[in-house]
LUMPA-179160 format. One record per residue (C-alpha): residue number from 1; residue in one letter; y, x, z. Coordinates in pm, 1 decimal, decimal comma. Layout:
pos NUM | code A | yy Y | xx X | zz Z
...
***
This chain:
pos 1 | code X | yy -1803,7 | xx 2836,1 | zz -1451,9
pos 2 | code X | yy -1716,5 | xx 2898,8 | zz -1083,6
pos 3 | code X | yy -1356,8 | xx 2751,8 | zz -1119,3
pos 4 | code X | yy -1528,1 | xx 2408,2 | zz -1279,6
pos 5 | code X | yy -1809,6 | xx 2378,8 | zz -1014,0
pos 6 | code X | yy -1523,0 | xx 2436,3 | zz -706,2
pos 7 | code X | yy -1309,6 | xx 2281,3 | zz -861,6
pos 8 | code X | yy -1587,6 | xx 1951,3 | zz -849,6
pos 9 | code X | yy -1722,0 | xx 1991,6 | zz -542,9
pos 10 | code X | yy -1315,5 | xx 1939,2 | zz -405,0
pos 11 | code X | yy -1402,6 | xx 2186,6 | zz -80,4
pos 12 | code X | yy -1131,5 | xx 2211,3 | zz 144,8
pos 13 | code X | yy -938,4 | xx 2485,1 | zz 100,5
pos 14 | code X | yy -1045,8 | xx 2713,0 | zz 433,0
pos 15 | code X | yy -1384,5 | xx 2651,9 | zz 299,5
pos 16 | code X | yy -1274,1 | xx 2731,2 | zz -89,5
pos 17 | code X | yy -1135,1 | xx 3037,7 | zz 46,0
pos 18 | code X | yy -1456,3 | xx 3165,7 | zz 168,7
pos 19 | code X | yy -1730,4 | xx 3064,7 | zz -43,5
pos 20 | code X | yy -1569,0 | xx 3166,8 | zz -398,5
pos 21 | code X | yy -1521,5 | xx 3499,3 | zz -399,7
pos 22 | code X | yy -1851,9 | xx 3491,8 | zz -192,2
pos 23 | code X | yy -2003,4 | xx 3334,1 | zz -546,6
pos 24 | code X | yy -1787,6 | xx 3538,6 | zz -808,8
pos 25 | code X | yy -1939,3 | xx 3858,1 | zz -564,5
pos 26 | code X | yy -2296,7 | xx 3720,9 | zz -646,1
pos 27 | code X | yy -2251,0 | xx 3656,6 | zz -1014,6
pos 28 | code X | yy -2107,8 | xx 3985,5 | zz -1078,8
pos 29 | code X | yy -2347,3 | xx 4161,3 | zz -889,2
pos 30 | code X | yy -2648,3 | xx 3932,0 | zz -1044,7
pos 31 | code X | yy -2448,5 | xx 3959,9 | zz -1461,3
pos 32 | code X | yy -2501,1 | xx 4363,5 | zz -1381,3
pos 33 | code X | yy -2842,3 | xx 4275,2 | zz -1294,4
pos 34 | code X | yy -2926,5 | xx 4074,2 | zz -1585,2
pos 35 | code X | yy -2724,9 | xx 4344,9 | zz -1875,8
pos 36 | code X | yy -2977,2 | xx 4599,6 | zz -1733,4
pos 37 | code X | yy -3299,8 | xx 4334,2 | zz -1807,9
pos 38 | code X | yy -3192,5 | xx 4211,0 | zz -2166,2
pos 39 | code X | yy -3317,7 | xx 4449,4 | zz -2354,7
pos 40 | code X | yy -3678,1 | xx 4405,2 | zz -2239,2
pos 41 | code X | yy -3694,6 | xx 4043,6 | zz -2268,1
pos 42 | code X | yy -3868,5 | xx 3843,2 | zz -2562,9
pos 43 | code X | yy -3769,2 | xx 3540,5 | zz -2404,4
pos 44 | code X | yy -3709,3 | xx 3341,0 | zz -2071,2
pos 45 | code X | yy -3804,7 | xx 3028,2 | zz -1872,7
pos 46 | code X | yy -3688,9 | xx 2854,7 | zz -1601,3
pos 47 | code X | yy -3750,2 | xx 2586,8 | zz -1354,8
pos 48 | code X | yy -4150,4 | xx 2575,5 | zz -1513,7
pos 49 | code X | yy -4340,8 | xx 2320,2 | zz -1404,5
pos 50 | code X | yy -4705,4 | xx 2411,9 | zz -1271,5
pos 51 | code X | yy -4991,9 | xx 2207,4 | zz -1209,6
pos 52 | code X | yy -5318,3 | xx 2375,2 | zz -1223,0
pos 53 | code X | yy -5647,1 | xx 2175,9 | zz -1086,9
pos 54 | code X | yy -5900,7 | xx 2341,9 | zz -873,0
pos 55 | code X | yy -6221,5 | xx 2195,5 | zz -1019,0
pos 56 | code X | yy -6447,3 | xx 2235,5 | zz -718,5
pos 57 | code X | yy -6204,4 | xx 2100,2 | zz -488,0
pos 58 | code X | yy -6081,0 | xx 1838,1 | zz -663,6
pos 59 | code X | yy -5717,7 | xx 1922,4 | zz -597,3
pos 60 | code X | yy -5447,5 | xx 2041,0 | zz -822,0
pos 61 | code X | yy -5169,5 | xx 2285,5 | zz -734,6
pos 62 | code X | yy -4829,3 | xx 2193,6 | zz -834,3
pos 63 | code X | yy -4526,0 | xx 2380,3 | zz -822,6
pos 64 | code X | yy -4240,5 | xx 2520,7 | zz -989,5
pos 65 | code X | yy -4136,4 | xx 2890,6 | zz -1065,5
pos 66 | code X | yy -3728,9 | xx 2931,0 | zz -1098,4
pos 67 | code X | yy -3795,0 | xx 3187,0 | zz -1366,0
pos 68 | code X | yy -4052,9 | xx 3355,2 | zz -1599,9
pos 69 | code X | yy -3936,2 | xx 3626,8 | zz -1801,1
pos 70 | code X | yy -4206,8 | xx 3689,5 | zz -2145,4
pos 71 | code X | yy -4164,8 | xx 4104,8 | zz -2216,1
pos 72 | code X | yy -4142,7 | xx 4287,8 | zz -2498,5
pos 73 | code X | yy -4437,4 | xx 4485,1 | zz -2400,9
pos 74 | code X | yy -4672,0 | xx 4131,7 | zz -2346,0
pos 75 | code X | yy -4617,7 | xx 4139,4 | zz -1959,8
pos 76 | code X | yy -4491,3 | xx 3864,1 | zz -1748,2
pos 77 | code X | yy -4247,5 | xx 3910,8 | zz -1499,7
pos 78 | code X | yy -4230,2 | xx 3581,5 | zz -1227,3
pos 79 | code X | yy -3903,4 | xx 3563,4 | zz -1023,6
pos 80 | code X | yy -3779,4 | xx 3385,9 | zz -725,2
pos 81 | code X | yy -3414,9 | xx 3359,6 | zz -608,0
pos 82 | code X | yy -3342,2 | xx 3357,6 | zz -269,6
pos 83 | code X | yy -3010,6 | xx 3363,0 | zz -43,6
pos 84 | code X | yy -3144,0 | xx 3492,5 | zz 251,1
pos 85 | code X | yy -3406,2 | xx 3823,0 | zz 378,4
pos 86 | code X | yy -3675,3 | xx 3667,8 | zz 408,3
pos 87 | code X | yy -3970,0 | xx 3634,1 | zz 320,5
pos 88 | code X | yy -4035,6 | xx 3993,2 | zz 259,9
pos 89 | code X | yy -4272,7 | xx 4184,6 | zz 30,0
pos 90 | code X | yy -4487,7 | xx 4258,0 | zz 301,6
pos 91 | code X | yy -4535,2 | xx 3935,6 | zz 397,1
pos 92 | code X | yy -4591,0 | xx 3822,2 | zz 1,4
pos 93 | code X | yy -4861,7 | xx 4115,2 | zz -34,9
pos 94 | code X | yy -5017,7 | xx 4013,1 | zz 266,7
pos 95 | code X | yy -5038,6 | xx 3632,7 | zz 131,9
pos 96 | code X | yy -4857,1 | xx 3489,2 | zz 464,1
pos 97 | code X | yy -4578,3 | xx 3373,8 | zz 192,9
pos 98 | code X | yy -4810,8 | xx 3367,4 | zz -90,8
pos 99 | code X | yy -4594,4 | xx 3139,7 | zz -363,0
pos 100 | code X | yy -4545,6 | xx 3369,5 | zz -570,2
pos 101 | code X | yy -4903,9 | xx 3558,0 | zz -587,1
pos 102 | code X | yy -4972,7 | xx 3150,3 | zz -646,3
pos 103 | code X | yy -4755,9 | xx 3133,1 | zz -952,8
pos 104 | code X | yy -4913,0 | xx 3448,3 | zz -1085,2
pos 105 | code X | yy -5294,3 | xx 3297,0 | zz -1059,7
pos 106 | code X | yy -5120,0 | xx 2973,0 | zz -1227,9
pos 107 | code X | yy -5015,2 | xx 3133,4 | zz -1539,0
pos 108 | code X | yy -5296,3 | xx 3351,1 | zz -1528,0
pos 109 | code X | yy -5491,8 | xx 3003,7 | zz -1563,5
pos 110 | code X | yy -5259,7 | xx 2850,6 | zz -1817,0
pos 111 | code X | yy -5099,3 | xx 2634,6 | zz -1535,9
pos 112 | code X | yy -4762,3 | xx 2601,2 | zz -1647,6
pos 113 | code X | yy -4710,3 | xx 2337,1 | zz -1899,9
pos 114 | code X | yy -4619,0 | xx 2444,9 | zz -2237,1
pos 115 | code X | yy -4698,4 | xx 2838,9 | zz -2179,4
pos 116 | code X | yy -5025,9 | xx 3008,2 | zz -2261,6
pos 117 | code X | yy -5233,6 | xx 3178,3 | zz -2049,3
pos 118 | code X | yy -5089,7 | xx 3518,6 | zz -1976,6
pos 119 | code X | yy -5145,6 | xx 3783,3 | zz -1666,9
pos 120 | code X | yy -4857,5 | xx 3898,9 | zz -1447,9
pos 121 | code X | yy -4710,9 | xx 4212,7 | zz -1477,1
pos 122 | code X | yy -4414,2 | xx 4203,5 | zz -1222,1
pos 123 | code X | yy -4314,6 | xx 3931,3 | zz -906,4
pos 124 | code X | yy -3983,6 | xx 3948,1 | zz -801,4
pos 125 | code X | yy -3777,3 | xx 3854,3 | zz -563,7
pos 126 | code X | yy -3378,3 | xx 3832,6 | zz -646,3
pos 127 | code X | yy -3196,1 | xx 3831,0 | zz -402,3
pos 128 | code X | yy -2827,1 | xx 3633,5 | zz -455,0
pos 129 | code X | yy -2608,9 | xx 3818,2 | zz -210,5
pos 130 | code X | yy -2268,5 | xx 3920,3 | zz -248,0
pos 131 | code X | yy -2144,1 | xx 4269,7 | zz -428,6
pos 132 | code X | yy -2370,7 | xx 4573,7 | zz -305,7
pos 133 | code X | yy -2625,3 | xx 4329,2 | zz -84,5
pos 134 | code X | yy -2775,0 | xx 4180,1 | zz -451,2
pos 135 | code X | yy -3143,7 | xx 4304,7 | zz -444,3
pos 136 | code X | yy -3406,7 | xx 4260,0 | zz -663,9
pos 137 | code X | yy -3757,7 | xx 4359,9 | zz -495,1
pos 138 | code X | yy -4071,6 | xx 4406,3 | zz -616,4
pos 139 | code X | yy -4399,9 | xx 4232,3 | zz -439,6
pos 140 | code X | yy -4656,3 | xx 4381,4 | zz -614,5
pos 141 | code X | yy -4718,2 | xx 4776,5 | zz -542,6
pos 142 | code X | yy -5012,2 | xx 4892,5 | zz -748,3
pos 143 | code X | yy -4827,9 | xx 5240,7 | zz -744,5
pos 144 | code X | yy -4871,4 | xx 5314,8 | zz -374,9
pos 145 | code X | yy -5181,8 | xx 5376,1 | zz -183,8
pos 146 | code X | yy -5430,8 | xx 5067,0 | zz -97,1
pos 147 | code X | yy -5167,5 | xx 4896,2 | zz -357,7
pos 148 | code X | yy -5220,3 | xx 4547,7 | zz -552,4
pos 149 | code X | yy -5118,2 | xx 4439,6 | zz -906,2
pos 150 | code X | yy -4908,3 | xx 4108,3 | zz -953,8
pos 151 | code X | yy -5302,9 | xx 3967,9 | zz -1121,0
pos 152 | code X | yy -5480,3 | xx 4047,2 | zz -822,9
pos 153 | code X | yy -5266,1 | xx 3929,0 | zz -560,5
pos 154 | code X | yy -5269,1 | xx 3604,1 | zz -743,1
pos 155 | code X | yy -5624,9 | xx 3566,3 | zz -786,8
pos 156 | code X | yy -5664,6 | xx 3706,4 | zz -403,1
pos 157 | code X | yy -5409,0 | xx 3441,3 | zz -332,4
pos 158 | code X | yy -5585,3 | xx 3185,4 | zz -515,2
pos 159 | code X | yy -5938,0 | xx 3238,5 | zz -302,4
pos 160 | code X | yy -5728,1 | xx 3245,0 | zz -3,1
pos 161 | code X | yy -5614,1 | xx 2931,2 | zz -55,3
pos 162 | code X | yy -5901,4 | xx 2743,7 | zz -224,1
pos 163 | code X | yy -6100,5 | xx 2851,2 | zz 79,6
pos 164 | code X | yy -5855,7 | xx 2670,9 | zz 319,1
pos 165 | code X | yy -5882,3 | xx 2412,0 | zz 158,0
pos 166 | code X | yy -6256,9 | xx 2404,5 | zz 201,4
pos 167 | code X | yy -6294,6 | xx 2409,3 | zz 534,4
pos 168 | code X | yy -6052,6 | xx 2129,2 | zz 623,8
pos 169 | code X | yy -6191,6 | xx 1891,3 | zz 359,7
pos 170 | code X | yy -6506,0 | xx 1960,5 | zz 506,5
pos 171 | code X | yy -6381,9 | xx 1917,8 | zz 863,6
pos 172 | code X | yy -6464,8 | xx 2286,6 | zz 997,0
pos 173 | code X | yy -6120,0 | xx 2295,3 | zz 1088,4
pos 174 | code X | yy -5872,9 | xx 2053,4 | zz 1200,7
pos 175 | code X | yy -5480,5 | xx 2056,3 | zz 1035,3
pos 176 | code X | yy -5229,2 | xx 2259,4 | zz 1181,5
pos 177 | code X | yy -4848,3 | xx 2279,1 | zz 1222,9
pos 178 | code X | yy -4787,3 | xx 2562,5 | zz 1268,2
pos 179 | code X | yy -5087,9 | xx 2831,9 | zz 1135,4
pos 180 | code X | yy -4865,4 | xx 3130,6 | zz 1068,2
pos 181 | code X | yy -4765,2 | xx 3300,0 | zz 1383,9
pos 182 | code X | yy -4420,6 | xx 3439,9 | zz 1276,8
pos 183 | code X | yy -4288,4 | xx 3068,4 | zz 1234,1
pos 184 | code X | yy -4380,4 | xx 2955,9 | zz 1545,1
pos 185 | code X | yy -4033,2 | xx 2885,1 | zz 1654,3
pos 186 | code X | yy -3911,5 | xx 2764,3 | zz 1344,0
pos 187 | code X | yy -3859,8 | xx 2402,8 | zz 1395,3
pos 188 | code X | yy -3804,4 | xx 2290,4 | zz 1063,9
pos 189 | code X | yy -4161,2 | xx 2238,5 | zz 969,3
pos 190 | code X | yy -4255,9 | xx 1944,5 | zz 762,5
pos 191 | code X | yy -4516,6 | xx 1806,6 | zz 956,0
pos 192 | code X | yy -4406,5 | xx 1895,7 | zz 1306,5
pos 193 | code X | yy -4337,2 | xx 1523,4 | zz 1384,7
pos 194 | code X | yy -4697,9 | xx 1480,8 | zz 1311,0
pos 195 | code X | yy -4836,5 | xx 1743,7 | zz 1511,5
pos 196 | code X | yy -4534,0 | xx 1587,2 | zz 1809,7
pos 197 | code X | yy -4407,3 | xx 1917,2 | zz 1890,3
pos 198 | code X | yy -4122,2 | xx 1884,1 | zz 1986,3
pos 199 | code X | yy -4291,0 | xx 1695,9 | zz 2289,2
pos 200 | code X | yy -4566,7 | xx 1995,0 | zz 2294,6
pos 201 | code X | yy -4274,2 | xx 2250,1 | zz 2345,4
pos 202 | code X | yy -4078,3 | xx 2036,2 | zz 2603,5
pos 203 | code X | yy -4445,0 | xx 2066,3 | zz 2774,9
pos 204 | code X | yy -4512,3 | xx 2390,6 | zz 2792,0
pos 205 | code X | yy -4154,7 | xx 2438,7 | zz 2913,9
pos 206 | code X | yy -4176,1 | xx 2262,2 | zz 3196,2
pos 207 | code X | yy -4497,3 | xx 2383,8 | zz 3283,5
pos 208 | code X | yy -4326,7 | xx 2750,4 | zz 3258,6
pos 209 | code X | yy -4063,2 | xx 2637,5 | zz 3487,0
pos 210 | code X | yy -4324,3 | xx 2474,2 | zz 3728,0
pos 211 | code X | yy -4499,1 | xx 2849,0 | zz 3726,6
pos 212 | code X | yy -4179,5 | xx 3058,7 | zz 3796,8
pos 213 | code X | yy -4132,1 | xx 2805,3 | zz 4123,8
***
């Protein structure tokens, strides 16, 4: 499968040379992975469609999860791939990355077209890095002390966000770029042309500079 997709995408060759064993690294380490899962899976889906309304609001939340796996012992297990480190568990139990508690409340509400309603037993993250980097992590950590189940960081996740929603609908507060303070030099925000900062930062720069004179 790697050999058809390089051979497609016609990379040049100092490129070719890095990036596939980089991807046979990855599918090794993620085929190990996967042999070790099999056994405990009645079935999987991937790339499910969400869209759950939010009857007092008036809003529906849409999404997609890359993978739901149905177990044998009538748990759910939601998982999300990623290539990088973040975000971390920490940041996913503490809802400032809270997709996938937010996929968890939307199959707990029979949000994902063509399942039934089920509870969440397990989020994941999986993460696609080469040979002994592959991780899978766990967000939910009922097990520890002051821990949460996958369910209840969902339906905390779902308050959380209904109650945003609230207040600017009803104008208490005013939209924000950038809310969450650990991405507030990440300029690749979707709405930061909106909010003009780019202009904002030059700004404050300046007015830094002015205050070191």
């Amino acid at each position: 499968i790697i050999d058809v997709a390089f051979a497609e995408a016609s990379l040049p060759p100092h490129i070719d040379a890095v990036w596939r064993p980089r991807f046979r690294e990855v599918a090794s380490a993620f085929l190990d992975w996967e042999a070790k899962r099999q056994g405990d899976i009645a079935r999987s889906e991937t790339e499910v469609r969400a869209n759950m309304a939010i009857e007092p609001l008036g809003i529906a939340l849409t999404g997609s999860a890359d993978r739901i796996d149905f177990l044998k012992d009538g748990t759910a297990a939601i998982i999300d791939y990623k290539t990088g480190s973040s975000p971390s568990t920490k940041q996913a139990r503490t809802l400032l990355e809270p997709q996938l508690p937010l996929e968890a409340a939307a199959l707990e509400g029979g949000g994902f077209r063509g399942l039934a309603p089920q509870k969440a037993g397990e989020l994941l993250y999986v993460r696609l890095r080469p040979g002994n980097r592959f991780r899978h992590e766990t967000v939910n950590n009922e097990g520890a002390k002051d821990g949460k189940s996958a369910a209840s960081l969902g339906q905390e996740a779902l308050e959380q966000f209904s109650r945003f929603v609230a207040v600017l609908q009803n104008g208490e507060r005013g939209f924000t770029s950038r809310l969450v303070p650990f991405k507030q030099f990440d300029y690749g925000g979707e709405y930061d042309h909106l909010a003009r900062v780019a202009e904002w930062s030059t700004a404050e720069s300046e007015e830094d500079g002015d205050n070191a004179e």
